[in-house]
C-alpha positions in Angstrom: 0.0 0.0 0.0 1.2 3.2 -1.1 1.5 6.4 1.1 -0.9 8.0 -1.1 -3.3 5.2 -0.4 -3.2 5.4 2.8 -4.0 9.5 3.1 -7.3 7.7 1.9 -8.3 5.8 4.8 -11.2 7.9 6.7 -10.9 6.9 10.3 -14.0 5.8 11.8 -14.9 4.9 15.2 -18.5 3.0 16.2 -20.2 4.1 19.3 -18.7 1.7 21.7 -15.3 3.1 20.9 -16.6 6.5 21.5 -18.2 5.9 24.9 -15.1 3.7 25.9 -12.7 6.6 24.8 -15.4 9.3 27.0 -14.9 6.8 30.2 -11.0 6.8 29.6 -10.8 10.2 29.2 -13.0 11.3 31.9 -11.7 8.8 34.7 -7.9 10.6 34.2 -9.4 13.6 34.8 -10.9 12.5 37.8 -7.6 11.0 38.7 -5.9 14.5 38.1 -8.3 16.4 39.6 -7.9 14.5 42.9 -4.4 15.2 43.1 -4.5 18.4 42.5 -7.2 19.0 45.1 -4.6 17.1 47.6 -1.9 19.1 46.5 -3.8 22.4 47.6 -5.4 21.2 50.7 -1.5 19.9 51.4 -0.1 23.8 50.2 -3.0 25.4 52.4 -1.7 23.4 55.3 2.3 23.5 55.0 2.5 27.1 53.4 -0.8 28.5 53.1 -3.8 29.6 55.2 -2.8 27.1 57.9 0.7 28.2 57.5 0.5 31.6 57.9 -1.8 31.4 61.1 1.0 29.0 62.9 3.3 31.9 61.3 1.7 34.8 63.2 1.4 32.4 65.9 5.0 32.4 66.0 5.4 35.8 65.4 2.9 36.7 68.7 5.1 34.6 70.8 8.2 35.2 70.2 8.4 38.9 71.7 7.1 37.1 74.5 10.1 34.4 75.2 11.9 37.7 74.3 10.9 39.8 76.6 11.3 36.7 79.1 14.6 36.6 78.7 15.3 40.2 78.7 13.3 39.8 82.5 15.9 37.0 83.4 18.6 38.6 82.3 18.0 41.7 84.4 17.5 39.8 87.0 20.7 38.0 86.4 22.4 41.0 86.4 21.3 42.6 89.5 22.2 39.7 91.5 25.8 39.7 90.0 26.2 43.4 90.9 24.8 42.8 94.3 27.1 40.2 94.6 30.2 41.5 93.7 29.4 44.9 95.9 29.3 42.7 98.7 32.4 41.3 97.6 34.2 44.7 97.6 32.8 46.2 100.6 30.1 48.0 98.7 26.6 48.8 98.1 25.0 47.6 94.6 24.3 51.0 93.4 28.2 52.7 94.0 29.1 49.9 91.9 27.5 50.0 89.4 27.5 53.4 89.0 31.5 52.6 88.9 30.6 49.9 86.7 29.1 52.1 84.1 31.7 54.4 84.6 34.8 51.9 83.7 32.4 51.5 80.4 32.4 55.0 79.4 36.5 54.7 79.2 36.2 51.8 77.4 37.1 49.0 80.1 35.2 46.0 80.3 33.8 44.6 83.6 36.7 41.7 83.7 39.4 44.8 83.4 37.6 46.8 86.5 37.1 43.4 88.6 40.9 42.9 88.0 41.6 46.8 89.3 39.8 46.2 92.3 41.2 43.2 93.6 44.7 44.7 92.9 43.6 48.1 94.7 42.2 45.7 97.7 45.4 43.8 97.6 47.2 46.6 98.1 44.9 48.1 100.6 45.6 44.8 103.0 49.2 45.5 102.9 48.9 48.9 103.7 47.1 48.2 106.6 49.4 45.6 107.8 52.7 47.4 107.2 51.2 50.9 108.8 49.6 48.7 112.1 53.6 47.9 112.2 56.3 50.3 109.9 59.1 48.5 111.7 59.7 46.3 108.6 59.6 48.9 106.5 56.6 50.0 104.3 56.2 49.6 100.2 55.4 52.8 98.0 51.7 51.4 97.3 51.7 51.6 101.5 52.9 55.6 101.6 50.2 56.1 98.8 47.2 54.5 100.0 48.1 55.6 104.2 45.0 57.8 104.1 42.6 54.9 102.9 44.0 51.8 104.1 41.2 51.4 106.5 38.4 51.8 104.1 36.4 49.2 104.1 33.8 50.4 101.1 36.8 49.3 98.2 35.0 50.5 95.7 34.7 54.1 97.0 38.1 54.5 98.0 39.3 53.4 94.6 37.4 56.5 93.3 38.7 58.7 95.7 42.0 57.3 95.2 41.7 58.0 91.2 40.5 61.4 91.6 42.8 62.0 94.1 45.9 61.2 91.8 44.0 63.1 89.0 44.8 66.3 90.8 48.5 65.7 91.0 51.0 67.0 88.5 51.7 64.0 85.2 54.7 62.8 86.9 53.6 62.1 90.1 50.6 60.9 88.9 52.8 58.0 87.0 54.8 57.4 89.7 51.5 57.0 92.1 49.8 54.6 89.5 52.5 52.8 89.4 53.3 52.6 92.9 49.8 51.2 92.9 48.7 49.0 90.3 51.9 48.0 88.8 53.9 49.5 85.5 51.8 47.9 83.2 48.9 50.2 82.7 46.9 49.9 79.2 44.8 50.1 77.4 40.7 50.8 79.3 42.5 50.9 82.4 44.8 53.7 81.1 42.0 55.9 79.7 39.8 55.4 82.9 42.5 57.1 84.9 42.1 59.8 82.5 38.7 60.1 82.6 37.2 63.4 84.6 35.6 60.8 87.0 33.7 63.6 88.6 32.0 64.9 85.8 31.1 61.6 84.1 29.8 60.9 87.2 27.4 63.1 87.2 26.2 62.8 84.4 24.9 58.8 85.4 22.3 60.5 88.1 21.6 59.6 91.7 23.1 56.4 93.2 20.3 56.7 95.4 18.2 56.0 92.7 20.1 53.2 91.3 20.1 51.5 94.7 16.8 51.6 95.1 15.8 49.8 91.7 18.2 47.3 92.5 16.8 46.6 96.1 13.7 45.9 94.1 14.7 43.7 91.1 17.0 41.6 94.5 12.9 40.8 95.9 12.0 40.4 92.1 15.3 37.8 92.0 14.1 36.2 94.9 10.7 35.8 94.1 11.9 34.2 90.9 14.3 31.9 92.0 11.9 30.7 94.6 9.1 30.1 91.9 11.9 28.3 89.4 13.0 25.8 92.3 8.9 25.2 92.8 8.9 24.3 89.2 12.1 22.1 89.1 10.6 20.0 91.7 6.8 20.1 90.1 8.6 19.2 87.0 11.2 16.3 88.3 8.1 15.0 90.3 5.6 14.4 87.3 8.2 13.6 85.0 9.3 10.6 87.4 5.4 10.0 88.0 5.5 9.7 83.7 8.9 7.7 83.4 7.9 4.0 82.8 10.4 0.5 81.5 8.3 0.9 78.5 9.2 4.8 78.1 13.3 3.5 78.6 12.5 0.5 75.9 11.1 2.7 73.7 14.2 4.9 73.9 16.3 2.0 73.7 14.8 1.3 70.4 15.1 4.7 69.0 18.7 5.1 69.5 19.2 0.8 67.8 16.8 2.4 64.9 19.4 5.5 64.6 22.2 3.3 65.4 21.6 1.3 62.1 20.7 4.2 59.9 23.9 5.8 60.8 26.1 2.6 59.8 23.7 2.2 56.7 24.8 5.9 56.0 28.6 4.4 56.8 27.9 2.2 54.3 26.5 3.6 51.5 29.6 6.5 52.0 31.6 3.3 51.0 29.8 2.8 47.9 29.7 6.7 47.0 33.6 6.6 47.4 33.6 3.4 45.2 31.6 5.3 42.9 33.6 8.6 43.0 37.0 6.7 42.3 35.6 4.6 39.6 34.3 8.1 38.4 37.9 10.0 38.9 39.5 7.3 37.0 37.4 7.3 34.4 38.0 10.8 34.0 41.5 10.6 33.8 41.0 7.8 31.0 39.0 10.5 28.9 41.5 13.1 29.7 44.6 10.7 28.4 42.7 9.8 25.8 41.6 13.5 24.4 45.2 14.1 24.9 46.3 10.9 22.8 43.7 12.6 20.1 45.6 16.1 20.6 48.9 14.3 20.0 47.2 12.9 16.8 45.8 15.9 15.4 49.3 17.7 16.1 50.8 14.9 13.6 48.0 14.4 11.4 48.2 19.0 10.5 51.2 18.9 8.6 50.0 16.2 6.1 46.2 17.2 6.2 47.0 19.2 3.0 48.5 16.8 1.3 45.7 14.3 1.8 43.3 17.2 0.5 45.3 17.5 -3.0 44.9 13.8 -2.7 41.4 13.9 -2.1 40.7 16.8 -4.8 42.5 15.1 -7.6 45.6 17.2 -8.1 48.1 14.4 -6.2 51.0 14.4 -4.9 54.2 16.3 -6.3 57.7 15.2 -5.6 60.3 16.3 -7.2 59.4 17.4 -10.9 56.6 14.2 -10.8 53.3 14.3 -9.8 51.5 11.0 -8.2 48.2 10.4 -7.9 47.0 12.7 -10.1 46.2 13.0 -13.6 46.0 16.2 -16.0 47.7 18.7 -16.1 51.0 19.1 -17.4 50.8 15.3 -18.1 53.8 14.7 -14.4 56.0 17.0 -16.1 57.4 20.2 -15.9 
């Protein structure tokens, strides 16, 4: 049967066909239909309607555990101030009005902490070697006689500093020195510098900073004594939960993770197989292109001989000419 023949055929389908074609037809449209309506419901719930209600869920509650934090940490931080005021002979608001102070010169509260204990250190000897000079007294002893008995540390170190602010730049050295050692930098450096006086007050009453930090001490109190209620409310019901089953159940977890990590082991054996099997493959191709270089780079000074060849007009060596024909008949 030709071709033209068979542009003659008329195709033809009886009414079974039809309906059976209809049935087909529609029932993969139902089919498609289906999963698309999954597919939406499943978008709706991962990144849609549903989604963006748990987002602004999130979204409310978050500043909250925020803000709980920020609580914590304040509270956190009161306590360490309290606590290293009372370690220094102080009350919480001098110190950290000192605290503050050390910032504005740029020296952190590690740098201050290691200041004071020096200045204290120093203090102790003082107090020893003026109660009895017959030994002899250090040069930290003749500068601090006037405030070896202070018990507040922190406020006689202030005193101190603006005391030796007020003396002439050599003296002043000589009394830092004497003091806190030769080796000076730095934070430390610029807060003997600093008009401690003025920047002083400009950070208000310490009056006023005591008194919020006597409040958020009750406010730390309150709240550790509410945590430790909840440590024990939570280590009693969660030992009321705790069950053989619940520690079988772990035990299986961790054999379930235990074999997916060594099937993971595993198949990084067989993806190294495959990467070297891969790599020296590739190094076969790359020899090989460079075998076909090598050829090419023989084949280029011939290639246009074998085009003559190819064309008809031969090959010419000497005054003959092979291969060819016409011409000057292979002569000159």
């Amino acid at each position: 049967m030709g071709f033209s023949e068979v542009l003659l055929i008329k195709p033809k389908l009886d009414t079974a066909d039809a309906k059976k074609m209809e049935d087909d037809l529609n029932g993969r449209f139902g089919r498609i239909a289906n999963k698309f309506g999954k597919g939406l419901l499943k978008s709706f719930i991962g990144g849609g309607i549903l989604g963006g209600a748990f987002a602004a869920i999130n979204r409310l509650l978050n500043p909250l555990e925020e803000v709980e934090a920020r609580i914590k940490a304040l509270l956190g931080q009161s306590t360490d101030i309290r606590d290293t005021a009372d370690h220094f002979g102080t009350t919480a608001g001098k110190f950290f009005k000192l605290q503050q102070l050390s910032h504005v010169a740029g020296l952190d509260d590690a740098g201050l902490k290691d200041l004071l204990e020096t200045f204290k250190t120093q203090q102790d000897l003082a107090k020893k070697e003026l109660a009895d000079p017959s030994q002899g007294v250090h040069r930290s002893t003749v500068a601090l006689k006037n405030f070896a008995n202070e018990k507040d540390v922190a406020d006689a170190f202030f005193r101190v500093i603006a005391k030796i602010q007020e003396q002439e730049p050599d003296v002043q050295k000589q009394t830092i020195e004497a003091i806190f050692g030769d080796k000076i930098t730095g934070g430390a450096k610029r807060l003997f510098n600093l008009d401690l006086l003025k920047e002083n007050d400009k950070l208000g009453s310490t009056d006023a900073l005591q008194k919020r930090l006597d409040k958020d001490e009750e406010i730390a109190k309150l709240n550790r004594g509410l945590e430790a209620r909840r440590n024990i409310q939570r280590f009693i019901k969660q030992s009321d939960a705790v069950s053989p089953e619940s520690v079988r159940t772990i035990d299986a977890i961790d054999k379930a993770k235990i074999q997916k990590e060594a099937q993971q082991i595993t198949d990084l054996e067989k993806l190294k197989n495959a990467a070297v099997t891969i790599e020296a493959i590739k190094t076969l191709a790359e020899q090989g292109l460079s075998q076909i270089e090598k050829l090419f780079g023989l084949l280029a000074p011939v290639v246009p001989i074998l085009n003559g060849i190819s064309q008809g007009r031969g090959l010419r060596l000497g005054g003959f000419s092979l291969f060819g024909g016409g011409g000057d008949g292979g002569k000159k």
